[in-house]
C-alpha positions as CSV (number, residue, x, y, z in Angstrom):
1,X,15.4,-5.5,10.9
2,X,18.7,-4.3,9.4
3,X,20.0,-1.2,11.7
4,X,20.4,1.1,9.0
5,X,16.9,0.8,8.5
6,X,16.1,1.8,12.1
7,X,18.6,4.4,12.7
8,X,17.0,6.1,8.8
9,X,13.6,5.7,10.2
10,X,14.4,7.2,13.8
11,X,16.0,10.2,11.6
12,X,13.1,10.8,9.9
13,X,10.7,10.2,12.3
14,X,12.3,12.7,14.5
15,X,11.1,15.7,12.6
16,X,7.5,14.7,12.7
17,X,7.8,14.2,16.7
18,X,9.1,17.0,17.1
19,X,6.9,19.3,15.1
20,X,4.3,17.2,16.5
21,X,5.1,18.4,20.5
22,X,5.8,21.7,19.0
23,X,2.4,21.7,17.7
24,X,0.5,20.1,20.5
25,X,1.9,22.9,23.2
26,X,2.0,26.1,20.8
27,X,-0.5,25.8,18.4
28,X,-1.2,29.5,18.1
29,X,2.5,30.1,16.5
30,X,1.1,27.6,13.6
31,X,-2.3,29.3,13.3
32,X,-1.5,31.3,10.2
33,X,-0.3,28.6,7.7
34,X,-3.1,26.2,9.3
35,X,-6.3,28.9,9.0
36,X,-6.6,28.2,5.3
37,X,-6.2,24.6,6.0
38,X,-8.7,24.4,8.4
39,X,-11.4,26.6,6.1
40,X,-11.6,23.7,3.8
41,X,-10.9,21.0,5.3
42,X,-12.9,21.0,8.8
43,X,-16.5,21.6,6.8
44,X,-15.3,19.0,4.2
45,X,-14.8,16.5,7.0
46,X,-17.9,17.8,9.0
47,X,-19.8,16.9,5.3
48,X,-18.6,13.8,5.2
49,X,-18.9,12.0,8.5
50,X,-22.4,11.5,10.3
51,X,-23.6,13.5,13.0
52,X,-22.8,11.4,15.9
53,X,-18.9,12.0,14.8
54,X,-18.9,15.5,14.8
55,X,-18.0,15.3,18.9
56,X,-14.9,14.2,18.4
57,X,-13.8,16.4,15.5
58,X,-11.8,19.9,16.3
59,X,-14.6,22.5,16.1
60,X,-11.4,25.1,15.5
61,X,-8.2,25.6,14.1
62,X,-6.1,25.0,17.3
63,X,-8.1,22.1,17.5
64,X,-6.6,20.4,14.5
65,X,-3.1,21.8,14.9
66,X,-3.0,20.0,18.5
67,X,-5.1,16.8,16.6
68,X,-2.4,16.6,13.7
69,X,0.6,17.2,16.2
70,X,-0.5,14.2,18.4
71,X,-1.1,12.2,15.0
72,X,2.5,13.4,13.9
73,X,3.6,12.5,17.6
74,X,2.1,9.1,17.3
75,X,2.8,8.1,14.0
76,X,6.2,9.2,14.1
77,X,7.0,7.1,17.9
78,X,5.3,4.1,15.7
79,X,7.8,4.7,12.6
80,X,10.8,5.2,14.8
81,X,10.4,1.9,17.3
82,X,8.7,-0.1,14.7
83,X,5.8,-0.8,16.3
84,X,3.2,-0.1,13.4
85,X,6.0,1.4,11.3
86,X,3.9,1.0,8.0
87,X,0.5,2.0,9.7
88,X,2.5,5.4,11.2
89,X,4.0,6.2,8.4
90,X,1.0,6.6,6.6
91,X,-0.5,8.7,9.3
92,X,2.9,10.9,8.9
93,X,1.8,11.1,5.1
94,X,-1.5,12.3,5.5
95,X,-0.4,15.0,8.2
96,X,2.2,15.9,5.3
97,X,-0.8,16.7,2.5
98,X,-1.7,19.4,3.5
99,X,1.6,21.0,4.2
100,X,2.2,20.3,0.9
101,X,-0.5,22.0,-0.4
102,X,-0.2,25.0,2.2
103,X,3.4,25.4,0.7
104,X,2.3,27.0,-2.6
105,X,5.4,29.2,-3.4
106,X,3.0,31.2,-6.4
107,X,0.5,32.1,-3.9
108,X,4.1,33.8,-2.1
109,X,4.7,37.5,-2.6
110,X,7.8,38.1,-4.9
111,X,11.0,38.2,-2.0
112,X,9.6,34.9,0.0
113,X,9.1,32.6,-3.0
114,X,12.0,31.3,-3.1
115,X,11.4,30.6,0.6
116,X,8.0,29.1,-0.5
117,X,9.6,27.0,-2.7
118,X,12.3,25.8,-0.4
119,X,9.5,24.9,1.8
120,X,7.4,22.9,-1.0
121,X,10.6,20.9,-1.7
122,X,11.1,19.7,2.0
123,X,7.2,19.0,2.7
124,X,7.6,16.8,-0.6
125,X,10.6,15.5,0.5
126,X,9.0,14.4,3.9
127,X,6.3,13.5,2.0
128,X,7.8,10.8,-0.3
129,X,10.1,9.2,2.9
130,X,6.9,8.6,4.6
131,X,5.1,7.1,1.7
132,X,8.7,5.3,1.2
133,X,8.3,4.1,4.4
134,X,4.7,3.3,4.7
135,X,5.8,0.9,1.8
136,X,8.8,-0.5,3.0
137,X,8.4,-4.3,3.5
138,X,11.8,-4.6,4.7
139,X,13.0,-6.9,2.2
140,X,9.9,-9.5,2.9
141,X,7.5,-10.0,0.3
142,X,4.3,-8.5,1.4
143,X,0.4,-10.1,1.1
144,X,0.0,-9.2,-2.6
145,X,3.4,-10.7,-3.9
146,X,2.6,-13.8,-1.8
147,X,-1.1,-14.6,-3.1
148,X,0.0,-13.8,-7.0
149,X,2.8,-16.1,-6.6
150,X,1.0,-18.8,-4.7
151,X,-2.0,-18.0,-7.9
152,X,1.4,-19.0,-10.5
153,X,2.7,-21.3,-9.1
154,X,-1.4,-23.8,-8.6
155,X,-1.9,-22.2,-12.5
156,X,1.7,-23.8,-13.6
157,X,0.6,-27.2,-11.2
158,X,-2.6,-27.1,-12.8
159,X,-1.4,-26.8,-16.3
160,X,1.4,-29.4,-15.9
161,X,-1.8,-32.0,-14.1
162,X,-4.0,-31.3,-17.6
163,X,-0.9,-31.8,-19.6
164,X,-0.3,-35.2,-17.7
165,X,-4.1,-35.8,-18.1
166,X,-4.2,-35.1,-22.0
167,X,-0.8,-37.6,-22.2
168,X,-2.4,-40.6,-20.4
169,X,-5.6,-40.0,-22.4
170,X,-3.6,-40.3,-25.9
171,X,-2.2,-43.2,-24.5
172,X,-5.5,-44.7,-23.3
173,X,-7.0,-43.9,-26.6
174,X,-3.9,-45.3,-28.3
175,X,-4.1,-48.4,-26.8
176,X,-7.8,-49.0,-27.0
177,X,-7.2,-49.0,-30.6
178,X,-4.3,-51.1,-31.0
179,X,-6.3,-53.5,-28.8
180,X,-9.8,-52.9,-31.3
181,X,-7.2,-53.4,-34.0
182,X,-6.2,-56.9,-33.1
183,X,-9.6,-57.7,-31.7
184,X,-10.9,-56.4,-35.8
185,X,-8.3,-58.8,-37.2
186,X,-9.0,-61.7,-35.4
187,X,-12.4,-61.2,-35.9
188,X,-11.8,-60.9,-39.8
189,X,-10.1,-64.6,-39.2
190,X,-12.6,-66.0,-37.6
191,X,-15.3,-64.8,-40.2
192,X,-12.9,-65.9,-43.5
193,X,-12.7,-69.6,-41.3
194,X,-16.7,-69.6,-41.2
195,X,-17.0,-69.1,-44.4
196,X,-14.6,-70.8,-46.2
């Protein structure tokens, strides 16, 4: 791990841990920009899972303010020491949708749009370094690369092993009919000796 890599994902990371413990003890200051957040998405997710996982949802909206500040906590300690850096950044990334889609600058009264805006660039800046990051494979190829290589490289093998095949077979067949050739010839001798 290069240390520019670390010190840019200990930058980043630091916003999200700190919004994170900002959200986890004083959820109620975020309770206005997270209320229409929590209207759709909390039945949504209520729809989808089964019953028995409804326990450990947030029933509430201070409930998922302090459930995505300890995700934004977590992922962003994972980003920043490494330790499941791809795997937290992509928990920072879905924390960051729907900030993004909270930040809707037309929805904004006519003096704090240009605020809303500003906001809606940063969240989607945040957005795309966590997605860059989730993605990083620092410089290693990653599972996919490997297997479609590995894929080339037994399709060139295989091809080249047919193409040696095909070669010795037009050799094979070339010689079985030099040798029927000769074995033709000497048995057009032998028959003109019989029968003269």
């Amino acid at each position: 791990m290069s240390l520019l890599r670390f010190v840019a994902r200990s930058m980043l990371a630091s916003y999200f841990v700190i919004n994170g413990v900002k959200a986890f003890r004083h959820p109620e200051e975020l309770l206005e920009t997270a209320q229409p957040i929590a209207n759709v998405v909390l039945p949504a997710v209520n729809s989808v899972l089964p019953e028995s996982a409804h326990g450990y949802l947030p029933e509430d909206t201070i409930g998922l303010v302090k459930c995505t500040g300890l995700a934004q906590i977590a992922g962003g300690l994972g980003l920043a020491t490494g330790i499941g850096r791809r795997l937290g950044a992509g928990v920072l990334a879905a924390t960051m949708v729907p900030h993004v889609l909270a930040s809707n600058p037309l929805a904004a009264k006519s003096p704090e749009r240009s605020l809303a805006a500003a906001q809606l660039s940063k969240n989607l800046a945040l957005l795309g370094g966590v997605l860059l990051a989730a993605l990083d494979t620092e410089g290693r190829p990653n599972l996919a690369w490997k297997v479609r290589t590995q894929k080339e490289l037994a399709a060139k093998e295989a091809a080249k092993r047919k193409a040696e095949r095909e070669r010795d077979a037009r050799s094979i067949a070339a010689e079985a009919a030099k040798v029927a050739k000769k074995r033709g010839r000497r048995a057009r001798k032998a028959a003109e000796g019989v029968l003269s």
